[in-house]
ROTIRO-420928 format. One line per 4 residues: for each residue z, y, x of C-alpha. Coordinates in nm, 3 decimals. Last residue first. Layout:
BEGIN
Z/Y/X | ... $
This chain:
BEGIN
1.304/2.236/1.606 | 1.167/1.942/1.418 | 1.272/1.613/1.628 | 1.624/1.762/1.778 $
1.792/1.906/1.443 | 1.659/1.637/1.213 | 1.802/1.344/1.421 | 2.134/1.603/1.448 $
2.123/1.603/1.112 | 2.039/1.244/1.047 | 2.384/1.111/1.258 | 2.575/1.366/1.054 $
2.491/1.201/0.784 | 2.542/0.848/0.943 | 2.912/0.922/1.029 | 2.951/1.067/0.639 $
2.792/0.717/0.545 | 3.038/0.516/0.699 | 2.918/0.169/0.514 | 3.127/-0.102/0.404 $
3.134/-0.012/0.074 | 2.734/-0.001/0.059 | 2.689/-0.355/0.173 | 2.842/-0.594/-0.108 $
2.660/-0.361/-0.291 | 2.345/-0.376/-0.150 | 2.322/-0.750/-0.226 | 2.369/-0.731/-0.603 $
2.043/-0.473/-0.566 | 1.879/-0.721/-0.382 | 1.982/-0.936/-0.706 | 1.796/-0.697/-0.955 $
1.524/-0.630/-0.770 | 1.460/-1.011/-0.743 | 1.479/-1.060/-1.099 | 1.235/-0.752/-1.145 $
1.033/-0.934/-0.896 | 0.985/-1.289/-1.101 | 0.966/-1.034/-1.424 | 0.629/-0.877/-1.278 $
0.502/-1.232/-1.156 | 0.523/-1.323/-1.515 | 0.308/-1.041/-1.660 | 0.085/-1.110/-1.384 $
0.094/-1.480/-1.529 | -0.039/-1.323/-1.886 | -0.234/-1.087/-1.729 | -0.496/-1.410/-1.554 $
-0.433/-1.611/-1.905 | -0.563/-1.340/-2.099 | -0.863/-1.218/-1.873 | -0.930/-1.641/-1.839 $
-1.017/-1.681/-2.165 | -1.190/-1.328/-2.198 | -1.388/-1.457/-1.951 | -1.474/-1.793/-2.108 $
-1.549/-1.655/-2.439 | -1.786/-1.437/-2.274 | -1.968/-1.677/-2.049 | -2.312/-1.620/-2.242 $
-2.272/-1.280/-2.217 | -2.287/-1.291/-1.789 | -2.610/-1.408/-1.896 | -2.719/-1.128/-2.043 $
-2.568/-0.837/-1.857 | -2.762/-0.952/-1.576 | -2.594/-0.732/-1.303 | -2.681/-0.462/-1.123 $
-2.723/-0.207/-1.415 | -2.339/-0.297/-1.489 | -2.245/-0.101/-1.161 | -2.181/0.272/-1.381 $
-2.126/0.495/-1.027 | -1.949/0.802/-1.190 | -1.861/1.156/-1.142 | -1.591/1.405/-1.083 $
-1.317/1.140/-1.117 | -0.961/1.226/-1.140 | -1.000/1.195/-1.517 | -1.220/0.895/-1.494 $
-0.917/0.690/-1.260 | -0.830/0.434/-1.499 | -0.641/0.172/-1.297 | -0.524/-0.145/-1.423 $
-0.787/-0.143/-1.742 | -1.048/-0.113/-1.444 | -1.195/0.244/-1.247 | -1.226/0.188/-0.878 $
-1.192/0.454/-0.642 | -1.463/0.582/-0.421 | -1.367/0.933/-0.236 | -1.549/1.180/-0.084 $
-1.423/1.532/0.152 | -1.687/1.404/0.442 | -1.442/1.436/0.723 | -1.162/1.251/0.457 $
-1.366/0.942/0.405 | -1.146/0.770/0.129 | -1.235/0.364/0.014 | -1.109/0.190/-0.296 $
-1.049/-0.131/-0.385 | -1.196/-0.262/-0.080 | -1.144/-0.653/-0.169 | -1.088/-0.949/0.120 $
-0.795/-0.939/0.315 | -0.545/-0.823/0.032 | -0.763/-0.981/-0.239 | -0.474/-1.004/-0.514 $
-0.305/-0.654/-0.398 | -0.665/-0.481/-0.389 | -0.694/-0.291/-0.090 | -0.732/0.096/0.001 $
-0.941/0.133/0.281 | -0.924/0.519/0.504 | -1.233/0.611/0.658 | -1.286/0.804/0.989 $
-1.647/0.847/1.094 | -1.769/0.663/1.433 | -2.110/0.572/1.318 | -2.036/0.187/1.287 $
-1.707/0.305/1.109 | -1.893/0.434/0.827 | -2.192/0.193/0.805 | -1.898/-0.056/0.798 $
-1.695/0.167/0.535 | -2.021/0.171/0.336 | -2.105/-0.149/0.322 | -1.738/-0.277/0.217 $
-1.764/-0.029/-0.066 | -2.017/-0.159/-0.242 | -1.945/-0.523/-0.251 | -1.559/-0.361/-0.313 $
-1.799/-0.231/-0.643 | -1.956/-0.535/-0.777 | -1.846/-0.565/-1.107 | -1.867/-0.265/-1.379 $
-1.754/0.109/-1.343 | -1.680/0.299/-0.970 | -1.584/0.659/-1.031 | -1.692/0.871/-0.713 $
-1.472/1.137/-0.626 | -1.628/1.460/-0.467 | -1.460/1.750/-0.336 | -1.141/1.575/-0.244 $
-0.807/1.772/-0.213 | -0.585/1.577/-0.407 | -0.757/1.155/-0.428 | -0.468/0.996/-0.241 $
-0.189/1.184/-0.512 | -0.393/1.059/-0.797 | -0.408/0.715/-0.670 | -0.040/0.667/-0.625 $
-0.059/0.274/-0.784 | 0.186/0.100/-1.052 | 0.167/-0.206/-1.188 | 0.486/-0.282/-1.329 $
0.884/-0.174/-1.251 | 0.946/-0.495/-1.067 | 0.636/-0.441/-0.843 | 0.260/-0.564/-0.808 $
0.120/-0.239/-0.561 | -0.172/-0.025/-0.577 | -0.323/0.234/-0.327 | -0.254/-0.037/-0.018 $
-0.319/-0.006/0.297 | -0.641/-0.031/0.593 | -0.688/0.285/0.823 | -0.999/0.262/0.959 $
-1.138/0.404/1.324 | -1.519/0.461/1.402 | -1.669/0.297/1.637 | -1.895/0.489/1.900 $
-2.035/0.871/1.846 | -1.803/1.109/1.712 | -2.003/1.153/1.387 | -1.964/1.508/1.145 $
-2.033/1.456/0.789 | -2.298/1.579/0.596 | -2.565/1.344/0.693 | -2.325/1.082/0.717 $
-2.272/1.134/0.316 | -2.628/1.104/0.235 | -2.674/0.794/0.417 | -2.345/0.623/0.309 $
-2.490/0.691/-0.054 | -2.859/0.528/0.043 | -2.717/0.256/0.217 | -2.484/0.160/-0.091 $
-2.767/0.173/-0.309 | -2.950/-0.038/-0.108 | -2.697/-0.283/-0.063 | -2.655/-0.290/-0.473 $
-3.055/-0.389/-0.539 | -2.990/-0.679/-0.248 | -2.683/-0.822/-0.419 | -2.797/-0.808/-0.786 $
-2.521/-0.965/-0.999 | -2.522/-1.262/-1.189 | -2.367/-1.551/-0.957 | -2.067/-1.281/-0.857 $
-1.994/-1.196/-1.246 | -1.948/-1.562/-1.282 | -1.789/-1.606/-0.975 | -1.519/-1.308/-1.057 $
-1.400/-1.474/-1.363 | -1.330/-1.838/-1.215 | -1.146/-1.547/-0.912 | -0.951/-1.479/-1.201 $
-0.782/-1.770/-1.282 | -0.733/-1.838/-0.909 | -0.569/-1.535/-0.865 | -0.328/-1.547/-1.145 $
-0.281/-1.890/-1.030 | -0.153/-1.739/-0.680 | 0.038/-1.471/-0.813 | 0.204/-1.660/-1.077 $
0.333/-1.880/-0.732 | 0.394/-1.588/-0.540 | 0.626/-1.463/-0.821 | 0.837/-1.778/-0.765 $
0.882/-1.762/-0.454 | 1.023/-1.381/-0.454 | 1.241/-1.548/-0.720 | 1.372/-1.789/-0.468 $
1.402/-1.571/-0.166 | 1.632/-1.358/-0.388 | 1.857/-1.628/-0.459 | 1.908/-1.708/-0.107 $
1.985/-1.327/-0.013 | 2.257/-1.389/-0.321 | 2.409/-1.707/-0.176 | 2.396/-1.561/0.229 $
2.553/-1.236/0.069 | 2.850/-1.376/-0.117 | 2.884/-1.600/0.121 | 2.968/-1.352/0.419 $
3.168/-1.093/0.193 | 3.480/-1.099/0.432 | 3.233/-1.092/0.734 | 3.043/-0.775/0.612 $
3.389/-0.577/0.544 | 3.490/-0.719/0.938 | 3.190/-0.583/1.041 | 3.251/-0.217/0.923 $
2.906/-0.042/0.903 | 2.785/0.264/1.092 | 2.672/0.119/1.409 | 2.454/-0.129/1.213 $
2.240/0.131/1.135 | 2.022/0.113/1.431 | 1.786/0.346/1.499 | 1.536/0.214/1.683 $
1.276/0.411/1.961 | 0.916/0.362/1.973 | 0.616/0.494/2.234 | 0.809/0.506/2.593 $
1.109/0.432/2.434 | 1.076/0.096/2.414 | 0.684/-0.001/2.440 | 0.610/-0.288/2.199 $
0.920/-0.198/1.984 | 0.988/-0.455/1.687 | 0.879/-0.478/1.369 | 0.984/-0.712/1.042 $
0.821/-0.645/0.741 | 1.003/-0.909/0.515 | 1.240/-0.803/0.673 | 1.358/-0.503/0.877 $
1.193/-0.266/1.040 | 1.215/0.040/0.770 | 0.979/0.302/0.938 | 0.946/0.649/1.093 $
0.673/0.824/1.223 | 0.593/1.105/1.438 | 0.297/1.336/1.535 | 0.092/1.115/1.325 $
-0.024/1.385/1.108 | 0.265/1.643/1.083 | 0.509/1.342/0.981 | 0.432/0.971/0.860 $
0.727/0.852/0.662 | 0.813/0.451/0.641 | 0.962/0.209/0.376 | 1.062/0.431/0.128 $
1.253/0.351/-0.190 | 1.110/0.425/-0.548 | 0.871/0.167/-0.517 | 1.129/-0.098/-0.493 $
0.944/-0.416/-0.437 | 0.634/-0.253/-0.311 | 0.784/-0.022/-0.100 | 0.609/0.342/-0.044 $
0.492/0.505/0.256 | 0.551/0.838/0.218 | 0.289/1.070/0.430 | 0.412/1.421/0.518 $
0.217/1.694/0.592 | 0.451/1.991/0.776 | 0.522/2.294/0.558 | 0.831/2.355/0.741 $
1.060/2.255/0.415 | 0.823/1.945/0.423 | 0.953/1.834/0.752 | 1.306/1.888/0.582 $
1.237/1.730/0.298 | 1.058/1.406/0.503 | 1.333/1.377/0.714 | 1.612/1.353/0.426 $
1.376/1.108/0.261 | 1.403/0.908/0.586 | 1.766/0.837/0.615 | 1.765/0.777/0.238 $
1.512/0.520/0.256 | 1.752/0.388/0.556 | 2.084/0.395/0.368 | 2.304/0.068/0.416 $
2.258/-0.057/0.091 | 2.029/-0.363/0.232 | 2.113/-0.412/0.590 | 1.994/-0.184/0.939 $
1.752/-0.097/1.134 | 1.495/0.154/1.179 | 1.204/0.201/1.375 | 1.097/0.568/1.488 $
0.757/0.545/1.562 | 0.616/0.813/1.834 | 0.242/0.936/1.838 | 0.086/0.787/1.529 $
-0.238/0.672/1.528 | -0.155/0.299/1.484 | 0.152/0.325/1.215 | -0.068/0.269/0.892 $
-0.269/-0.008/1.015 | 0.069/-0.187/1.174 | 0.243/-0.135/0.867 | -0.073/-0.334/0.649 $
0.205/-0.625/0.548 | 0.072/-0.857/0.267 | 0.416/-1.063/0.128 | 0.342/-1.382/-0.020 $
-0.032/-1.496/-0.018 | -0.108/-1.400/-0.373 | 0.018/-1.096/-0.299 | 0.334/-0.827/-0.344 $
0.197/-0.537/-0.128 | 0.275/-0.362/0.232 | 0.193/-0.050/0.362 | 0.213/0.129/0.001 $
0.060/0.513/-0.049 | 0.187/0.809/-0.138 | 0.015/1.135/0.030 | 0.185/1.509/0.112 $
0.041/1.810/0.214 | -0.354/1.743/0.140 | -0.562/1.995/0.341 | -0.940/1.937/0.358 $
């Protein structure tokens, strides 16, 4: 299976504050490139300029997208882990574990004019303070959004049939682990993000995970990261690759969807967030493990809770469009005191040495 380029987020807007998955993403990769630098100063664009010219020589390229700008990049994944390349700075902060021997960082601040930076010092501590605050404040939603929800999420819990679901699940990984081929040992997951909370909306890259799958399961009804979590452990237990997409409001807890590329299948969950029946091939309809019945008798109660739970999403949404709005203030207190014709030539030459 040959997929040429993948979107995907490392990191997500949560309940818990900011969910970083970078280390996931970045642990098969060969060399990491780590880059530094302020807002403004031109590291998305740094790294889109790689990722053109690794796709100009038909190389796979993975864009790791960023949750509170999703039209900047926070990392690129080249040629299948032959090299990456990733933002560094807050709030996903990394460092080198092995300097040069397995990372190297590009620093940006060697392109900048300090004495430009210094002149617009308040300016940027009161605006970086302001964004902190509506960041805060979209947590908060987040977290009774959550809570609302989760009420929701008990009651379809406390009516569902655990055992009759486990087998099911058994019997699927089954079938696909006879078709697939097993290393032998523990398998290796890749954990991110398919979704993402950000100022433009919900938005997810679905589509572009699922190209080049032969069969793409549908999941319909409650119970499906149930579902998914016992497969990806019967999975890994048998040494076959998976890759788990998790739900931004259960980042440590909810398989949202689940990708075994040896085995050419894909789960992805189908709500009112996500509709994924026309990337679907067929469909997994959960309800027949749960007693429709009684989860009736909460109805008024769940569609309660529905409207309050997208109602405070709704919220969270303008909490990070605030935010976008000032980082954007903040980059352009950076961007005129940036050398950017020193850093161009600075990426050519990067291009020049790491693909030819």
């Amino acid at each position: 299976m040959k997929r040429n380029e993948v979107h995907f987020f490392p990191g997500a807007n949560t309940p818990e504050g900011f969910f970083s998955y970078y280390n996931s993403a970045l642990d098969s990769c060969n060399y990491v490139y780590i880059i530094k630098g302020g807002p403004g100063t031109g590291k998305s664009g740094y790294m889109k300029r790689v990722a053109r010219a690794a796709k100009e020589k038909e190389l796979k390229v993975e864009y790791l997208h960023c949750s509170s700008d999703p039209f900047s990049l926070d990392g690129i994944l080249v040629d299948n882990g032959r090299f990456a390349m990733v933002d560094g700075t807050s709030p996903h902060i990394i460092e080198p574990k092995y300097p040069g021997a397995a990372e190297a960082v590009i620093n940006l601040s060697e392109f900048w004019d300090v004495t430009e930076l210094k002149r617009r010092k308040n300016s940027i501590m009161e605006t970086d303070i302001n964004i902190k605050y509506e960041f805060a404040r979209a947590y908060k939603y987040l977290a009774a959004a959550k809570d609302v929800i989760s009420i929701n999420n008990e009651i379809y819990e406390s009516n569902l049939c655990e055992d009759a679901l486990e087998d099911m699940s058994e019997e699927l990984a089954g079938d696909i682990l006879r078709k697939t081929n097993k290393t032998g040992g523990k398998g290796r997951s890749r954990c991110s993000f398919a979704s993402g909370i950000t100022p433009s909306g919900l938005m997810n890259y679905i589509a572009s995970l699922s190209q080049g799958y032969e069969r793409v399961y549908a999941l319909t009804g409650y119970g499906g990261y149930k579902m998914l979590q016992k497969i990806s452990y019967l999975m890994e237990r048998n040494g076959v690759y998976c890759e788990k997409y998790y739900c931004p409001m259960f980042p440590d807890e909810k398989i949202e969807h689940l990708f075994i590329p040896s085995a050419g299948v894909a789960f992805l969950t189908h709500n009112r967030h996500h509709g994924v029946h026309l990337i679907s091939n067929d469909v997994i309809d959960l309800t027949e493990y749960s007693d429709i019945t009684r989860v009736a008798l909460s109805a008024q109660i769940l569609s309660e809770n529905e409207r309050m739970y997208e109602k405070l999403l709704e919220m969270a949404v303008t909490s990070l469009k605030d935010a976008y709005w000032l980082h954007n203030t903040l980059e352009s207190y950076y961007i005129p005191a940036m050398n950017f014709s020193a850093l161009d030539n600075h990426c050519t030459r990067f291009i020049s040495d790491i693909l030819n």
